[in-house]
C-alpha positions in Angstrom: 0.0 0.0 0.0 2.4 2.0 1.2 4.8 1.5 -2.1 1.4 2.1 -4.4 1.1 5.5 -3.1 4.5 6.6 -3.1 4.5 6.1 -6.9 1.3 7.8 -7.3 2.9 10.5 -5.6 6.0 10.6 -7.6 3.6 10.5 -11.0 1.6 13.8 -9.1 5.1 15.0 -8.6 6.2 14.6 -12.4 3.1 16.0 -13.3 3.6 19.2 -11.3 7.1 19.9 -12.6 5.9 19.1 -16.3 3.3 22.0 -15.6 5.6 24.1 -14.2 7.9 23.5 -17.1 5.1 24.7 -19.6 4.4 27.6 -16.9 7.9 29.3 -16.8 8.4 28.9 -20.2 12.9 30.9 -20.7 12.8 31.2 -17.0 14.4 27.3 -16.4 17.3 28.9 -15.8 16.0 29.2 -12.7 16.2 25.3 -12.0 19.9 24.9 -12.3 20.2 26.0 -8.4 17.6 23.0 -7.1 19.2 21.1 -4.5 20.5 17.7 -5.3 19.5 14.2 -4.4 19.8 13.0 -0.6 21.9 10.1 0.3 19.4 7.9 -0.3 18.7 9.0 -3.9 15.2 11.3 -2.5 15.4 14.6 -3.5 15.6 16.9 -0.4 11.6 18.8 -0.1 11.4 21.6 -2.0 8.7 24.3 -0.7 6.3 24.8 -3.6 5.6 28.4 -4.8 2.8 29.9 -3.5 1.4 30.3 -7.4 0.6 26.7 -7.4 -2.5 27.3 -4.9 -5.9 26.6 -6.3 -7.3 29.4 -3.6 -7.1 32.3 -5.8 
C-alpha cells in the first residue's frame, strides 16, 4: 500500500514539474540552483511556490 502510493505521488510529482515546465516557459534557468538528491537518492523537499495554490 504503502509503495502504491508513493508512486502515485511521484507520477503527481512529475506531473507538477511538467506544468511548471510549460508555466515558466525561458525562466528554467531558474532550475539549475535546485538542491541535489539525498543520500538515499530522494530529493531533499522543496517548498512549492505559492502560485501553485488553487485558492485564488
Amino acid at each position: 500500500m504503502t509503495y502504491c502510493l508513493r508512486q502515485w505521488r511521484l507520477q503527481h510529482l512529475e506531473q507538477t514539474l511538467s506544468i511548471l515546465d510549460l508555466r515558466m516557459g525561458e525562466s528554467q534557468q531558474h532550475f539549475t540552483s535546485l538542491p541535489e538528491a539525498g543520500p538515499h537518492g530522494e530529493l531533499r523537499p522543496i517548498r512549492a511556490p505559492d502560485m501553485l495554490s488553487d485558492d485564488g
